[in-house]
Rosetta silent file (secondary structure, phi, psi, omega in degrees, C-alpha in Angstrom):
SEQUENCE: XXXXXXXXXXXXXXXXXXXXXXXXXXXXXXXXXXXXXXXXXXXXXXXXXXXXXXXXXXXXXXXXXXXXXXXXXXXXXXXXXXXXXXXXXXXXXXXXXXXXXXXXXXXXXXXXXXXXXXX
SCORE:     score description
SCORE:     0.000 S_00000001
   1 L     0.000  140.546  174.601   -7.132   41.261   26.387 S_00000001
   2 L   -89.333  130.607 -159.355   -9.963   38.906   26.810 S_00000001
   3 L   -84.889  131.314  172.467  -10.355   37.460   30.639 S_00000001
   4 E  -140.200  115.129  163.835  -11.417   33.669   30.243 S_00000001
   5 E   -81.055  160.502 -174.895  -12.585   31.577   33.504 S_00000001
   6 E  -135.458  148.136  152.875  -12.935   27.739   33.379 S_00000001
   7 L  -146.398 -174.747 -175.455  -15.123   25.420   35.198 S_00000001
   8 L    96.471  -11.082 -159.739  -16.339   22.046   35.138 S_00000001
   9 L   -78.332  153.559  168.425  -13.289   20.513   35.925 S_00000001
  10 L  -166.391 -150.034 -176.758  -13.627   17.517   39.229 S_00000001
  11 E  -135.194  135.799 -174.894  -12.594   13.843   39.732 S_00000001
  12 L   -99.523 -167.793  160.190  -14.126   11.251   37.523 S_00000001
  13 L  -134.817  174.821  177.151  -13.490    7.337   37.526 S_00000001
  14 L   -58.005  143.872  150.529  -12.261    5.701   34.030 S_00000001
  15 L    96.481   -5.922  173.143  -15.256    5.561   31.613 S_00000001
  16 L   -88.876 -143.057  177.225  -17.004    8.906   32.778 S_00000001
  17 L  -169.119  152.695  171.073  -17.545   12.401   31.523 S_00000001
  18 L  -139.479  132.723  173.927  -16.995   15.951   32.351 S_00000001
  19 L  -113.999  106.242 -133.711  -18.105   18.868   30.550 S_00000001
  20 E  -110.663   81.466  153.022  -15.501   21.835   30.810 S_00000001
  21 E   -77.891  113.516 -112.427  -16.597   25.455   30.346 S_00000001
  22 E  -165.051  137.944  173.647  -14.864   28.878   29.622 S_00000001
  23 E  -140.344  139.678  151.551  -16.397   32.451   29.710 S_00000001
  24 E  -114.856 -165.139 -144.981  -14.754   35.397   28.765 S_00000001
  25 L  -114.649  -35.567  164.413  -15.166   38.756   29.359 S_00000001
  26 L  -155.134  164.737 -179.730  -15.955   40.072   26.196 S_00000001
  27 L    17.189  155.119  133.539  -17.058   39.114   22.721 S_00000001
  28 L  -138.443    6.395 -179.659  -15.380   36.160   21.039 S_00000001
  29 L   -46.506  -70.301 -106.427  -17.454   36.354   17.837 S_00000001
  30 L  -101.932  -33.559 -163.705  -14.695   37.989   16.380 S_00000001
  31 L   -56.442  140.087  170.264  -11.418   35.751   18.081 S_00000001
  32 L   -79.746  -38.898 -169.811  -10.470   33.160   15.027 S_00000001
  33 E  -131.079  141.724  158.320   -9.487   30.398   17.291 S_00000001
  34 E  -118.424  168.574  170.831  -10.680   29.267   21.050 S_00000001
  35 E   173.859  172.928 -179.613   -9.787   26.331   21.776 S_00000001
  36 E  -122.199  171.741 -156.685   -8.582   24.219   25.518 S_00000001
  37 E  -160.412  134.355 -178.296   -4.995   23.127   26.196 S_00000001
  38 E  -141.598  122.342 -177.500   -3.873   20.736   29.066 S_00000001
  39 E   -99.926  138.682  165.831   -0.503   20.242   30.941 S_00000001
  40 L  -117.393  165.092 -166.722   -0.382   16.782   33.409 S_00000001
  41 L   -55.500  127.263  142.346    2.812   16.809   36.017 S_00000001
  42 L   112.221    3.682 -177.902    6.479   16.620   34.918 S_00000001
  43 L  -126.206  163.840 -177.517    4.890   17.386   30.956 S_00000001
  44 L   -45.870  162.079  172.005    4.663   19.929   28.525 S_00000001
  45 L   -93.016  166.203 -143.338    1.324   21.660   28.137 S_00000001
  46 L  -155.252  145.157 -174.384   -0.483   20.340   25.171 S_00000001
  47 E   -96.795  144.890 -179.756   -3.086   20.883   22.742 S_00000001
  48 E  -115.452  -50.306 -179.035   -6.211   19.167   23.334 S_00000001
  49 E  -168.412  151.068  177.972   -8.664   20.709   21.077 S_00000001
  50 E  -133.704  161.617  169.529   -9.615   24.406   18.988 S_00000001
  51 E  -144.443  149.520 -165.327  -12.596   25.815   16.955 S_00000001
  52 L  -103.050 -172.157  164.126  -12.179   28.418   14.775 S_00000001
  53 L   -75.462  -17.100  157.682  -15.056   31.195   14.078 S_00000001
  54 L   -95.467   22.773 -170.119  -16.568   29.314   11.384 S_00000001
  55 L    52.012   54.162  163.729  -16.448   26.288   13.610 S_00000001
  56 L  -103.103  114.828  171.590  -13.988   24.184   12.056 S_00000001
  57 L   -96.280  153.464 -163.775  -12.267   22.290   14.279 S_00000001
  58 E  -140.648  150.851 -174.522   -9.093   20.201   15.348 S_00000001
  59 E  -134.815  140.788  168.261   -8.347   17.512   18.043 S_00000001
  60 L   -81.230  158.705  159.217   -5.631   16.121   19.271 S_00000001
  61 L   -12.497  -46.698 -140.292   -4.947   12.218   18.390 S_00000001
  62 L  -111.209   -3.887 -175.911   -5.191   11.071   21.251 S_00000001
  63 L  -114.843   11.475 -159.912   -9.008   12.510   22.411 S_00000001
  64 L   -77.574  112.938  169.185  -10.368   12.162   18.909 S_00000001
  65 L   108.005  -77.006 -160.439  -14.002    9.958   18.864 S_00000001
  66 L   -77.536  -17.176  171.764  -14.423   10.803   23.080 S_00000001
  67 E   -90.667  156.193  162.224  -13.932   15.214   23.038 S_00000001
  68 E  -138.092  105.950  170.387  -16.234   17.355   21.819 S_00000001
  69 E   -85.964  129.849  166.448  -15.217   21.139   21.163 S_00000001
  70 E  -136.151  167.648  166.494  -18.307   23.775   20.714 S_00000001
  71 E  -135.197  109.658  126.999  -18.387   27.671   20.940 S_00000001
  72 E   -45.738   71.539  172.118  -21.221   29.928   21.661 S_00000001
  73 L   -54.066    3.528  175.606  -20.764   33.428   20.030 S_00000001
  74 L  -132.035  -12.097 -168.187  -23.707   35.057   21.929 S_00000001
  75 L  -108.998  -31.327  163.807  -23.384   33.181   25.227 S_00000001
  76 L   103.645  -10.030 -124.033  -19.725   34.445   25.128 S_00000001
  77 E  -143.635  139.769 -171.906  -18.480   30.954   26.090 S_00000001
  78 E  -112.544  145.627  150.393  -16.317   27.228   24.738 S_00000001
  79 E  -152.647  151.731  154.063  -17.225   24.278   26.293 S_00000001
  80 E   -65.622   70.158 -167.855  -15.141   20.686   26.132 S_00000001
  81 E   -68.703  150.389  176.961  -17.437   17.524   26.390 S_00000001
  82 E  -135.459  120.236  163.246  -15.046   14.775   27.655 S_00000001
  83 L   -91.671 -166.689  170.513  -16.706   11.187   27.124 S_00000001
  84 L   179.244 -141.227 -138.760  -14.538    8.529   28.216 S_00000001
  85 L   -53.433  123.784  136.300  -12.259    9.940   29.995 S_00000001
  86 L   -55.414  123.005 -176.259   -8.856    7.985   30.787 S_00000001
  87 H   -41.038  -18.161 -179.995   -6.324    8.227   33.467 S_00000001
  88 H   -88.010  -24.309  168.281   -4.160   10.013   31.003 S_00000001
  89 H   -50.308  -26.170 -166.544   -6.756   12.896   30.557 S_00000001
  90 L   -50.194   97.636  178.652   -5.569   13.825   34.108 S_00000001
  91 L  -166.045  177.947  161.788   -3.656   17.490   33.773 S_00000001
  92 E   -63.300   89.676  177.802   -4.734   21.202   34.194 S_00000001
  93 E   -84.591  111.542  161.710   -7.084   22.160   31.315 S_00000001
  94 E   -76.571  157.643 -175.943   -6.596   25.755   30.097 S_00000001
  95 E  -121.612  162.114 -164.147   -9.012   27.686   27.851 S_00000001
  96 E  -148.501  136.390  178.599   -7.425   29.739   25.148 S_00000001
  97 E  -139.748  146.127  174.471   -8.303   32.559   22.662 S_00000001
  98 E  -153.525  139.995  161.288   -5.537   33.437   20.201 S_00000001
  99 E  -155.190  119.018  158.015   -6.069   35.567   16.970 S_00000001
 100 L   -37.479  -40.696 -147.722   -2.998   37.159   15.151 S_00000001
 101 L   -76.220  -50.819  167.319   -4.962   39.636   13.320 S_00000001
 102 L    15.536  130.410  125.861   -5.249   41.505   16.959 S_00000001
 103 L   -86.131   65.282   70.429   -3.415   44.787   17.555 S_00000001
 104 L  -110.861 -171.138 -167.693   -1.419   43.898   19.937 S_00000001
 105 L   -93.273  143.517 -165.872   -1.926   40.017   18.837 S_00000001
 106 E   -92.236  102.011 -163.142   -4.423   38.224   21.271 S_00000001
 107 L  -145.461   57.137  179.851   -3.188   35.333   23.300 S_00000001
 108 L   -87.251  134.481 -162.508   -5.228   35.052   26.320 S_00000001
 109 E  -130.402  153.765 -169.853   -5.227   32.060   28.725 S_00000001
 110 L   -85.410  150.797  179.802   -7.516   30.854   31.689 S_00000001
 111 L   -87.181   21.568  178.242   -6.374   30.251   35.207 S_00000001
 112 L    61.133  120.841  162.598   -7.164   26.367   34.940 S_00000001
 113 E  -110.206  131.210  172.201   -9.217   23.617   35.989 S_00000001
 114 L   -10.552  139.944  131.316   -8.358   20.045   37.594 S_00000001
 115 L  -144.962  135.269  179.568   -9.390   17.135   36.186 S_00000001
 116 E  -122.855  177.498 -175.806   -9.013   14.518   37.583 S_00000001
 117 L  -122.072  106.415 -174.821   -9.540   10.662   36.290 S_00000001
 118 L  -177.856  132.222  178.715   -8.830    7.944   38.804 S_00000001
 119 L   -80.753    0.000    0.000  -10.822    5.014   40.417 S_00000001
């Protein structure tokens, strides 16, 4: 399994930016999808945004126009641009690697960073 740390995470005001970064441990040229994932208090965790290995990418609804998902297949390492950012952005953002093709199937997750949004 690949080990993935996050940083970048703080406290913002409405209307700022954060830029959210994830290293693994080993390769990801190969992983089909990275991607970040964010739970906020009493809710579900949530998809925020993925890139695949040819860098096609997906957003959720609601960060669509202000995120930016990239990957860096020699640096090892996703990062999340947040423009912005909204009090509802507030939650734990996880980092993610997932690829089926795996043996055992690859579904490795980050220990999470804060973010928070509030004036």
């Amino acid at each position: 399994q690949v080990q993935l740390v996050e940083s970048g995470g703080g406290l913002v005001q409405p209307g700022g930016s954060l830029r959210l970064s994830c290293v693994a441990s080993g390769s990801i040229f190969s992983i089909n999808a990275v991607g970040w994932y964010r739970q906020a208090p009493g809710k579900q965790r949530e998809l925020v945004a993925t890139i695949t290995g040819g860098h096609r990418t997906n957003y959720a609804d609601s960060v669509k126009g202000r995120f930016t998902i990239s990957r860096d297949n020699v640096k090892n390492t996703v990062h999340l641009q947040m423009n912005n950012l909204k009090s509802e952005d507030t939650a734990v953002y996880y980092c993610n690697a997932e690829d089926s093709d795996y043996d055992p199937p690859l579904d490795s997750w980050g220990q999470g960073t804060q973010v928070t949004v509030s004036s």
